[in-house]
C-alpha positions as CSV (number, residue, x, y, z in Angstrom):
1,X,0.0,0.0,0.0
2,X,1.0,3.7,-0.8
3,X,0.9,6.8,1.3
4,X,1.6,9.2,-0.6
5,X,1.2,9.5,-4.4
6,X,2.8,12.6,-6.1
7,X,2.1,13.5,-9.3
8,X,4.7,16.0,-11.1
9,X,3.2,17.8,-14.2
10,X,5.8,18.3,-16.3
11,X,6.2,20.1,-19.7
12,X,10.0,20.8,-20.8
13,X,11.3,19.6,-17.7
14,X,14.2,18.5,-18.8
15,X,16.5,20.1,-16.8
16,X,15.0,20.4,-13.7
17,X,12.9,17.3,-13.1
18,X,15.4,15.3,-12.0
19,X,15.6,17.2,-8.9
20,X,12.6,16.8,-8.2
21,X,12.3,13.3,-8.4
22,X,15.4,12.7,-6.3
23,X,14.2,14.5,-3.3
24,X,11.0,12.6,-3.6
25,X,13.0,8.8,-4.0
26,X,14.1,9.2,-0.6
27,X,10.7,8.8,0.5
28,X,11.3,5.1,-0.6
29,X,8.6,2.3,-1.4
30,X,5.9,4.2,0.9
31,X,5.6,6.7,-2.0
32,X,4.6,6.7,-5.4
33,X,6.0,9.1,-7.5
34,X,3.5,9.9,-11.2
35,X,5.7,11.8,-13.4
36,X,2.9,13.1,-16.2
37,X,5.0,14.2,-19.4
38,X,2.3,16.4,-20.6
39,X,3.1,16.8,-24.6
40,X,7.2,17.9,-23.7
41,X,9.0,18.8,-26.8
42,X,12.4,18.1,-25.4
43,X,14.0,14.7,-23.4
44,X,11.4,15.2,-20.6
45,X,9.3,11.9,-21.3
46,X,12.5,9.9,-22.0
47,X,13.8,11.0,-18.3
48,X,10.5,10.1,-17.2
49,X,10.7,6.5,-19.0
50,X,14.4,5.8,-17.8
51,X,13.1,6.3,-14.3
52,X,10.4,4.1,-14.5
53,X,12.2,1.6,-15.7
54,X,14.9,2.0,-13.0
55,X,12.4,2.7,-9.8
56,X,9.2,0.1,-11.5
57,X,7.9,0.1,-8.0
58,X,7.6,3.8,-7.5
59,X,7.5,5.8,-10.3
60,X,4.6,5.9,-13.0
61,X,5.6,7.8,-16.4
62,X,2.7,8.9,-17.9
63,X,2.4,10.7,-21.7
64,X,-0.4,12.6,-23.0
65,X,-1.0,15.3,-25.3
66,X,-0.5,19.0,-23.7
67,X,-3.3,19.5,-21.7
68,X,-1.9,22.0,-19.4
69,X,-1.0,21.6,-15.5
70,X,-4.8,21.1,-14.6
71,X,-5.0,18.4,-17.0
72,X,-2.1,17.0,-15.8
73,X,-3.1,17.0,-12.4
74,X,-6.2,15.4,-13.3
75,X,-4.6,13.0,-14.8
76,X,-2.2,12.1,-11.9
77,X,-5.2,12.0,-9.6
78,X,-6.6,9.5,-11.9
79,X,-3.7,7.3,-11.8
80,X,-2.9,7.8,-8.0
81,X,-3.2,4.5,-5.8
82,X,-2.1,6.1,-2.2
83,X,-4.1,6.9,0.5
84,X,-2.7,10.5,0.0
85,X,-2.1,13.0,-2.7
86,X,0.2,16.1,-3.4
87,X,1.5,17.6,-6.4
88,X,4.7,19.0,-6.8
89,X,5.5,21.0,-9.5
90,X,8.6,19.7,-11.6
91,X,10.3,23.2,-11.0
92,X,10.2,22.5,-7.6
93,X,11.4,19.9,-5.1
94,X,10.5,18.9,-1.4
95,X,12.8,18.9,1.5
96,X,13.6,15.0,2.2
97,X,13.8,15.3,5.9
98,X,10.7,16.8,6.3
99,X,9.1,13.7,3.7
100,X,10.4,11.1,5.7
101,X,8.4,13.2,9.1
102,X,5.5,13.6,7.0
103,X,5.2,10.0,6.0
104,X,5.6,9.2,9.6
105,X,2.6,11.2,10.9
106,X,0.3,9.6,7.6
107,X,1.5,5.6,8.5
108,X,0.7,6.9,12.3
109,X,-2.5,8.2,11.3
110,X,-2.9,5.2,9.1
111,X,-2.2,2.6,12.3
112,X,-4.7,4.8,14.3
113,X,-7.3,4.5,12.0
114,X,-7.8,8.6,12.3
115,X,-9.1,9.7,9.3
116,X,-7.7,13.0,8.0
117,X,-9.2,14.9,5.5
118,X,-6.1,17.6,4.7
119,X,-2.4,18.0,5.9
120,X,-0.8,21.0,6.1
121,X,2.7,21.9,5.7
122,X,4.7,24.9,5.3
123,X,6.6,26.2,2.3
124,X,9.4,28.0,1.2
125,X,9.7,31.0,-1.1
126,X,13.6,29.9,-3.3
127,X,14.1,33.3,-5.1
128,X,16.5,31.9,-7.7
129,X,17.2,35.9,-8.9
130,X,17.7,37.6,-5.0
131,X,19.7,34.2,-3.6
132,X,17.0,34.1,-0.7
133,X,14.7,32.0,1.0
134,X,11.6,32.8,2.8
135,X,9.2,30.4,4.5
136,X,5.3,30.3,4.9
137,X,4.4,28.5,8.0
138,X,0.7,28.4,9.6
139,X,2.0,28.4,13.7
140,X,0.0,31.5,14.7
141,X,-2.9,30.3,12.2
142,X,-3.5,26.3,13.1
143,X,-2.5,24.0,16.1
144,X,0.5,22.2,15.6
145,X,0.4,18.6,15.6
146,X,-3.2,17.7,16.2
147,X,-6.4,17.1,14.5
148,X,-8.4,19.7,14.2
149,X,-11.7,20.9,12.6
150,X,-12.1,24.9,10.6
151,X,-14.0,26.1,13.9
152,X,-10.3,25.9,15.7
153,X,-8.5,27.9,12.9
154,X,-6.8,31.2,14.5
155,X,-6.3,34.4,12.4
156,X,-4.8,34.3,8.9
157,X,-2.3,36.8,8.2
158,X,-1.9,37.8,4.7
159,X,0.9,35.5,4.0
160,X,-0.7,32.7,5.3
161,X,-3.0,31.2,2.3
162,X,-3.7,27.1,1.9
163,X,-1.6,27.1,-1.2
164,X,-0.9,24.1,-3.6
165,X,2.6,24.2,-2.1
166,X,1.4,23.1,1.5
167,X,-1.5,20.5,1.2
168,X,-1.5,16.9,1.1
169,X,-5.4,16.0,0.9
170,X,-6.6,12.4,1.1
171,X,-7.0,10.9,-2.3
172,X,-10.7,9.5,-2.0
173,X,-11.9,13.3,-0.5
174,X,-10.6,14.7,-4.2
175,X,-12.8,12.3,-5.8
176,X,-15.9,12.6,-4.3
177,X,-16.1,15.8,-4.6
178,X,-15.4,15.6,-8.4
179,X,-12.2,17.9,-8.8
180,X,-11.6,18.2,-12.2
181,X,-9.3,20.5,-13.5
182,X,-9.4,22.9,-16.2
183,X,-7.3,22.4,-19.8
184,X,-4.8,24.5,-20.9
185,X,-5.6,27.2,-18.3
186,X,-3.1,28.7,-15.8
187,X,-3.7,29.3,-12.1
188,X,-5.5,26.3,-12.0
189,X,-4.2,25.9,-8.5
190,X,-6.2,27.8,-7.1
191,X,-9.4,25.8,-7.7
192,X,-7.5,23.3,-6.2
193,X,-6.9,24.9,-2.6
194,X,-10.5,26.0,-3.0
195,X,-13.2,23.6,-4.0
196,X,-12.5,21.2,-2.1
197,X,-12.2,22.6,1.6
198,X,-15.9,22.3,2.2
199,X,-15.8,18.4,2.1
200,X,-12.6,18.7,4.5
201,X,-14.0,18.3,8.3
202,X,-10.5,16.9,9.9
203,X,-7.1,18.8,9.4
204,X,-3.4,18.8,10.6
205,X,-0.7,20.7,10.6
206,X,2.8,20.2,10.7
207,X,5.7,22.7,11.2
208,X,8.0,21.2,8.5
209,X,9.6,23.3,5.7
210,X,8.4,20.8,3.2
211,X,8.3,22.1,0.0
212,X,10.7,24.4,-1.8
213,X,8.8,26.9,-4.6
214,X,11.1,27.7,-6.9
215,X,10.9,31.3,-8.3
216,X,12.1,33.8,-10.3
217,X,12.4,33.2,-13.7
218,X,11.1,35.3,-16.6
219,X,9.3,32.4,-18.3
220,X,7.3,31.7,-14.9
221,X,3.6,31.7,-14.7
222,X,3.5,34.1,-11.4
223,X,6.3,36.1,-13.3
224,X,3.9,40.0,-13.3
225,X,4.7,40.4,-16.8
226,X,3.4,37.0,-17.7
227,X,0.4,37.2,-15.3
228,X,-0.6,40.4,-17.1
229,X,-0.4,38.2,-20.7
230,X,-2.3,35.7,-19.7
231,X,-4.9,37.6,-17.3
232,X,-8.2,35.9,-19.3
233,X,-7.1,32.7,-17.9
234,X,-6.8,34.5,-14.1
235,X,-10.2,35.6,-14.5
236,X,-11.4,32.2,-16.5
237,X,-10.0,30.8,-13.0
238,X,-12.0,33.1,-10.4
239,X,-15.2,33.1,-12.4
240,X,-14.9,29.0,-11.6
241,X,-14.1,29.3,-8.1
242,X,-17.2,31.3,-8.1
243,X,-19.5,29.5,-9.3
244,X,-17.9,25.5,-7.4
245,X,-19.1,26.6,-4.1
246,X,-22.2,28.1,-2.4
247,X,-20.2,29.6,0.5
248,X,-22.9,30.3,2.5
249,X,-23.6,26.9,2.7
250,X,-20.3,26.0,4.3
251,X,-21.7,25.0,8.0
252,X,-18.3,26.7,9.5
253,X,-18.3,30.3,10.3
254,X,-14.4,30.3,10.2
255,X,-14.2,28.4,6.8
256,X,-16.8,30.9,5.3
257,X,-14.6,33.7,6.1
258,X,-11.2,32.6,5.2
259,X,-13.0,31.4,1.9
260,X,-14.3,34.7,1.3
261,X,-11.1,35.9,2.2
262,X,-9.6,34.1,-0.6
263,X,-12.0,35.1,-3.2
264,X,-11.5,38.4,-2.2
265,X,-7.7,38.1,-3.0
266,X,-8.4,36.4,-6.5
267,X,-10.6,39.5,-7.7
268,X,-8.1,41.9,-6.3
269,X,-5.3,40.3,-8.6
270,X,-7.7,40.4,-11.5
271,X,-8.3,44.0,-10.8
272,X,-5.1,45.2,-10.2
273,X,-3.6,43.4,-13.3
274,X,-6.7,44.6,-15.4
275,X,-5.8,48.0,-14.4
276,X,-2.0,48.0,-14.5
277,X,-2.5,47.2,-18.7
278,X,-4.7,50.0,-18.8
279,X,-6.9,49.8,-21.8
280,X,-10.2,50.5,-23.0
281,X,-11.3,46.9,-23.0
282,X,-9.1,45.8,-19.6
283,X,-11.2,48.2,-17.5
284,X,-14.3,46.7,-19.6
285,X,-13.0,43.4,-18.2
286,X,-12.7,44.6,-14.7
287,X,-16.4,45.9,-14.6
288,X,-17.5,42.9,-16.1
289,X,-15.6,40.4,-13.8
290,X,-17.1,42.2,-10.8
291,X,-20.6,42.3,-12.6
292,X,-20.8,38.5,-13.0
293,X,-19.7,38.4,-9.6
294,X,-22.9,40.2,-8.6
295,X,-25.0,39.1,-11.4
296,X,-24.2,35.3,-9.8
297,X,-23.2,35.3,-6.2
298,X,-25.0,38.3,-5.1
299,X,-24.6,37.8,-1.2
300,X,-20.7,36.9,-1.8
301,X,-20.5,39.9,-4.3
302,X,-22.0,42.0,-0.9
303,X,-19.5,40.8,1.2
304,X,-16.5,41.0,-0.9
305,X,-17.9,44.0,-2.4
306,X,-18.0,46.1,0.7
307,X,-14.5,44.6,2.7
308,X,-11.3,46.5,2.5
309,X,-10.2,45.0,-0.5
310,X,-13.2,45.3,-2.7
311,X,-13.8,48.6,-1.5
312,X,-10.2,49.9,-3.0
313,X,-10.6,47.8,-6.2
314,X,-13.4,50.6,-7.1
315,X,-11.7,53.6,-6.2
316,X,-12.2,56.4,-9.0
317,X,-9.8,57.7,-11.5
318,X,-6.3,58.4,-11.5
319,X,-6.0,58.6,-7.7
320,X,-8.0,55.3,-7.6
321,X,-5.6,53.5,-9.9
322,X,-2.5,54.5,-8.2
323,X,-4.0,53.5,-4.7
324,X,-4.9,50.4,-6.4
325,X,-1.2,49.6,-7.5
326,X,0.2,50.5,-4.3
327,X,-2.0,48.1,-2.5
328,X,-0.8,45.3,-4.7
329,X,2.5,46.3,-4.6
330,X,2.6,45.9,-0.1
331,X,0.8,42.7,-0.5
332,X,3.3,41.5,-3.1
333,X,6.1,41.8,-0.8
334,X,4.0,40.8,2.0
335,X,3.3,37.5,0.0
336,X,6.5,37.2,-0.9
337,X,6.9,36.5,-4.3
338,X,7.7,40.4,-5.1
């Protein structure tokens, strides 16, 4: 029986994969590793193969036709047999003390028969162009090393979002509540930390410095420039996390919050983005994001509407615009990805 199953999406991997994968390996026969090569143009699904072939008992190499990540976490959510499931981005790479603790606590939790619904980890920020490291942890936000429900979560600082980077959710929970992924969209990640959290009633946290988030680069998908490009798939992305969940169905008061908290935070990096390019038709964008917000959530377009951050995402003019980048600009280094 498997743990942990890990899918990597990978697309032109090549020549970071491997480290990945080696950090994960150490995890040994507990884990199972699906590396999905997902339409790579270069040697990525022949490094896939040759690993396979050398570690038949842990890795899976899977090809498809480029999908995007969401299809290619879908497709390693498909194919995973462990009790567990994370991604890990092929970019990136996970700290291989910290796996060996976090397998622990799931074969403890296993031999207890406690079943947990979401493990928490933290995360750390590798700026590949500053030389510098900055970790996300969730001590002043969760319990440490306890099950807990939503109703015991503390405050959230802003740094302190459920991100891809830090959950590990059990496998069967992602099925039944029908993730599926969108193709050949970015930010897809988000849908992921999202949807499912209502169907999550029993949660842990543990204060390791799991996984290492590799940024920086110019080509990345968090990179502004290329956020800004591609900013009909951000907004593609929060008009789905607005219509998978009837928040004010969620039974905790706590969960309700943080997930209007987080909603909140997805239409302010629409806005901001829409109103850094500047045009015509980005502020027709902008109204019309926040119009189908109304037009379909009305009570969560109320709330959101009327917080802090929706309030200064409909400032007027040119005063209102530079507020508006300032704002993003704090939270940005805040975050930590600035």
């Amino acid at each position: 029986m498997k743990l942990l199953s890990v899918a990597i999406p990978s697309y032109n991997s090549e020549e970071y994969l491997g480290r990945a994968v080696e950090t994960l390996l150490t995890g040994g026969e507990e884990i199972e590793i699906i590396i999905v090569n997902d339409g790579s143009k270069d040697d990525t699904g022949k490094i896939a193969d040759a690993y396979q072939e050398k570690y038949p008992t842990i890795i899976k190499a899977i090809h498809q036709e480029n999908g995007g990540h969401g299809q290619a976490v879908n497709t390693g959510l498909k194919n995973a047999t462990g009790l567990y499931f994370k991604v890990v981005d092929s970019d990136d790479w996970v700290n291989e003390n910290s796996l060996k603790n976090v397998l622990k606590l799931l074969r403890k939790m296993y031999d207890e028969k406690k079943e947990l619904d979401l493990l928490i980890a933290n995360y750390v920020y590798e700026n590949a162009n500053l030389n510098k490291q900055k970790a996300i942890d969730y001590k002043s936000a969760m319990p440490i090393d306890t099950i807990f429900g939503w109703d015991d979560l503390k405050h959230f600082k802003q740094s302190q979002n459920i991100l891809m980077h830090s959950v590990f959710y059990r496998t069967q929970l992602l099925r039944d509540c029908n993730l599926q992924l969108p193709k050949h969209t970015f930010y897809v990640d988000n849908i992921f930390v999202y949807q499912p959290l209502p169907y999550v009633k029993t949660l842990y946290y543990i204060d390791e410095n799991f996984y290492r988030y590799y940024i920086g680069r110019e080509d990345q998908s968090v990179n502004e420039k290329v956020m800004m490009s591609r900013i009909d798939q951000q907004i593609r992305v929060t008009k789905l996390m607005i219509e998978s969940t009837d928040i004010f169905a969620v039974s905790s008061k706590k969960l309700r919050n943080y997930m209007l908290k987080y909603l909140s935070v997805m239409m302010m990096v629409c806005s901001v983005y829409l109103v850094k390019i500047g045009t015509k038709e980005s502020l027709d964008k902008k109204k019309e994001l926040w119009n189908y917000l109304k037009t379909t959530k009305p009570m969560m377009y109320n709330k959101i509407r009327h917080s802090v951050l929706g309030y200064s995402m409909h400032l007027p003019g040119h005063t209102g615009h530079a507020i508006i980048k300032i704002g993003y600009r704090i939270s940005q280094k805040i975050i930590g990805f600035g």
